[in-house]
Every structure is written in C-alpha cells, then in structure tokens.
C-alpha positions, 0 to 999 in steps of 0.5 A: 921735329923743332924745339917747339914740338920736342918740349916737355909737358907736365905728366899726371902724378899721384901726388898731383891726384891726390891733392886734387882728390881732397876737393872733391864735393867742396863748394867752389868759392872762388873761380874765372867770371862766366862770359855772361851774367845775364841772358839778354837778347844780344847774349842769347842770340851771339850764342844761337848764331855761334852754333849756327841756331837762327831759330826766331824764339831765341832770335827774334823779339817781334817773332817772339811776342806772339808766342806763350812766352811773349818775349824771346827765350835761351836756348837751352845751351845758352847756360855753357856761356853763364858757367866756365866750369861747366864748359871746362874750366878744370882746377887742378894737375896744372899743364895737363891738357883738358878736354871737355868730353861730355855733359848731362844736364836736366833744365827745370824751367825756360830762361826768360829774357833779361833773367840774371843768372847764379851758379854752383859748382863742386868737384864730383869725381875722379875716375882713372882711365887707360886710352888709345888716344893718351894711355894714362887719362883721368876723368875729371867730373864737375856738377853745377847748379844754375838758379835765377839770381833774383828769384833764387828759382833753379833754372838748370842743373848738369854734370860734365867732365874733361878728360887729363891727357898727358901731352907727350904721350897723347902726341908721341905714343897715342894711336887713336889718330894714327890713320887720320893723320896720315892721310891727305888733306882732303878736298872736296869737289863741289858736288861733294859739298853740295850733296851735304849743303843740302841739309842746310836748304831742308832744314826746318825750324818747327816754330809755332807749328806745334807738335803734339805727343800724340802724333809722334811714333816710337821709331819716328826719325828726325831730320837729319842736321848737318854741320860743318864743313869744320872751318877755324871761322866756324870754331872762332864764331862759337867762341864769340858766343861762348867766351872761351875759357883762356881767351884774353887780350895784353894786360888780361892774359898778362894777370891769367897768366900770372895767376895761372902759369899753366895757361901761357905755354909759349908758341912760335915766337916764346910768347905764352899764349892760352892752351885753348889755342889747339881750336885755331892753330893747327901745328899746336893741336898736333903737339897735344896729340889731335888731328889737327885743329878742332871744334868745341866740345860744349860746342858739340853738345850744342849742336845735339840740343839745336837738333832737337829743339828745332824738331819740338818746336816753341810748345815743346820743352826740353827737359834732359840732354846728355852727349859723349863726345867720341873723338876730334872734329878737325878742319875739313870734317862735316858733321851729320847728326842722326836721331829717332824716337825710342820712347814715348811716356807719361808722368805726373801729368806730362807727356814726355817723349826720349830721343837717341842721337848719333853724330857722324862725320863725312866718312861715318866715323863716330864723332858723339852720341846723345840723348834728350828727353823732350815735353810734349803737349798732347790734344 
C-alpha cells in the first residue's frame, strides 16, 4: 500500500453534525450555478443521450411538432441538470465523501422548450445510520422546488439524499464489497454480450402509439431495458449532460478549490483534483471504499424514468418517481431493469396507473429499486 492509499480523511464528528443539524428547513440562498438554466433543444437532448434516451419527443423537432405538445419537451429527469443540490451537491461535514443514494420527485406539468428554470432548495433532515459498507453513515436529505422562471409555475418538486461515509473505514473496515473485490476481473465472451445487446435491438419507444388505461392490466410487465456493459465513456457521456458536481477546468477548479478546500484532494501527481473522480479513476474509487470506479447515481434514477417513459408513450405522463440505489455499478456491470404494473386507479378525473421496478446487474445482484406512477389517457 502507497502514501496515497494510506492517507487520512476527515471522520464524521458530532460537532460537525451539530453545526450541520442548525441548517436544517433554512433556505439556501447562496450555492454552485446548475449546469443548465434553461431547457433548450441542445440541453435536453445532451441529457437524453447522456443516459442513452433517443426518444424523438425530446430529440427530435420535426418529430415533435406533430405531437400535443408541438415542439419537443425534457424528459423528465432533465431537471437533475437545472439543480446541483438535488444531484448532490451536499453542504457541510467537509472531506466526508458523499453519495448520492436516492430521489422522490413528483413533476406537476411537462417542461416545454426553451422554459427558463428556478429553483429552491433547503436541508430537510439528518438521519444516522450504521452500514456494512462504512459503519457509521449519516443520511443527509435535501428538498427542492422547480418553478418556470417566467411564469413563476411549478414544474416539479423532489427530495433526494447522499449518504456520509467515512473514507477510511468504508475503504479499511467496510465489508459490503469484500466478495466483489475479490473476485477477477471479469471478461465477457461475445455470445455473453450479445445475449444482453439484444435488449438494446427490442427496445421500443412507444412513441405516438398511445396507450391507453384501459388496456393495461394490473400485473402486466414492461419490457425489460438494459444498460450497460458499465464503461468509464458511458460514465463521462452522462456527465457531459449532467454537468458533474466538482467538473472543472485551471482557473475554475482553481477558485472551487479555494473556496471549497475539500474539493481538491491530491492524486497521484499531489495535484488536487475533485473527489467526483471515483467516476473514472479506478484506484481513487478504491480509496473511498467502492468496487472499482462507477456509475452515477441521479444517473440511476434516470435510467428508471427512460424505462418508463418509453413504455407510456408521448400521451402518458409521469407524474412521481421514486429510486434507492442498493449498491456500486462499477466497470464491467451490465444493468437489466425489470418492472410491472401493480395498480391501476382513478382520481379527480384521471387515470392513473403504479409501477414497481427493480434493476439487477449481470449476476442478479440487486443494484436499485423504484417506483413511478404514470397518467394514462383512457378511450
């Protein structure tokens, strides 16, 4: 083990907790600028394809116009582009690693192109948790609004939460990934690839075919979506819509970092650099205790919503989705994500109808579960 992998990290303390705790259902005034402002046609659709979506309503004007809404529309998650907090931007106990374990958004009405966006956002709980990946973790959980800058309509609003690791101890003592990495590194025959690439040539965008409440049965599956094999590409093209939380460049990681000490922790060559690394640097991801390097975790609930959206079609809304992520998708996983209908209802004239989703990597380990509940047209 070198001096890089024998360095200290901050530990979570109570006085650190405490300080933190004092923020709690305050407005935050004052935060990083969001990736986007604004969901144009180029912002919507580098998210889209960031997460692998080439769904025409979000991409593709011509295809567009002709739809209810006559131009396109986000998907969606897009909204994980207009706010950092939400994406896990997290304040406080500094050079504790974050990650970014689950959302619950509710969306009130489609995002129309060009639609100015406003946001926000307050603490809105601590909750202390003891876990096989890093003993002692706090849950830190945010809450933020989304509104039409110009209207002043709410588009949106969500709850998501990072959990507090301790570095050390999630990379020493932690024993969530003992097996995996242990294991070989594992290559995949191409008959193995293509017997998961073959979801990739069935998948469906409903598209303008509508579906219809009434056609769908409680206990109706969706198809199932696969993503992956998990590549460090893959991880940078969602970034590329997403924008990243630490991302910068010379002079801007410069002036992060100087306000921000805990966001320059140095690497192999004692140049700091961001913690948000572990998405592309494999032995830095060891350091805080993952598999290897890994996926995105708004990315993750993205991948739920694509599910079903696709499924839906351009008439069908999605109203709520909620996602837990379960654990590290590293390199090399390949992600199948599973869903069925278990309720269909009505209210206040609508039509509603409640999926449950579950996403398994290649082996059938559990890497999320989710929710959605989507509007329906009926005849």
């Amino acid at each position: 083990m070198n001096d890089m992998t024998q360095r200290q990290f901050p530990k979570i303390t109570q006085e650190g907790l405490d300080a933190l705790s004092q923020r709690i259902g305050v407005k935050i005034e004052n935060t990083v600028e969001p990736w986007c402002y604004e969901a144009t046609r180029d912002n919507i659709r580098h998210y889209a394809h960031g997460i692998g979506d080439d769904n025409p309503l979000w991409c593709d004007p011509n295809y567009a116009k002709n739809t209810k809404f006559g131009d396109v529309i986000a998907l969606p998650s897009f909204l994980f582009s207009t706010s950092r907090i939400i994406s896990g931007y997290v304040g406080g106990l500094p050079g504790v690693h974050a990650m970014w374990s689950g959302s619950d958004w509710t969306w009130m009405k489609p995002i129309a192109r060009n639609t100015e966006l406003r946001t926000e956002a307050y603490l809105k709980d601590l909750v202390e948790h003891d876990t096989r990946f890093a003993g002692r973790a706090v849950q830190q959980i945010y809450h933020v609004d989304f509104y039409d800058a110009k209207t002043g309509d709410q588009l949106a609003s969500a709850d998501s939460w990072c959990f507090r690791t301790e570095r050390n101890h999630a990379a020493q003592k932690g024993t969530k990934y003992t097996d995996v990495k242990n294991r070989e590194p594992r290559v995949y025959t191409q008959e193995e690839l293509d017997s998961f690439t073959k979801y990739y040539e069935q998948e469906e965008v409903r598209g303008a075919k509508t579906r219809y409440w009434d056609d769908v049965s409680v206990g109706d599956a969706l198809p199932t979506m696969v993503k992956g094999p998990m590549t460090v590409t893959g991880f940078i093209a969602y970034a590329q819509g997403w924008g990243g939380l630490y991302i910068r460049a010379n002079k801007m990681a410069w002036k992060l970092q100087q306000a921000h000490p805990g966001a320059g922790i140095k690497n192999r060559f004692g140049i700091p650099d961001c913690p948000e690394r572990v998405h592309w640097e494999e032995d830095f991801a060891l350091e805080v205790g993952a598999p290897g390097a890994y996926d995105y975790g708004p990315e993750r609930a993205s991948w739920l919503t694509h599910h079903v959206t696709n499924w839906a079609g351009d008439d069908g809304f999605l109203s709520q989705a909620k996602c837990q992520v379960r654990r590290h998708n590293p390199e090399g996983d390949i992600i199948l994500i599973h869903g069925d209908v278990t309720r269909k209802f009505d209210k206040d004239g609508k039509y509603f109808v409640e999926i449950q989703q579950r996403a398994e990597q290649q082996d059938g380990e559990l890497s999320a579960v989710g929710s959605c509940i989507v509007e329906l047209p009926k005849k």
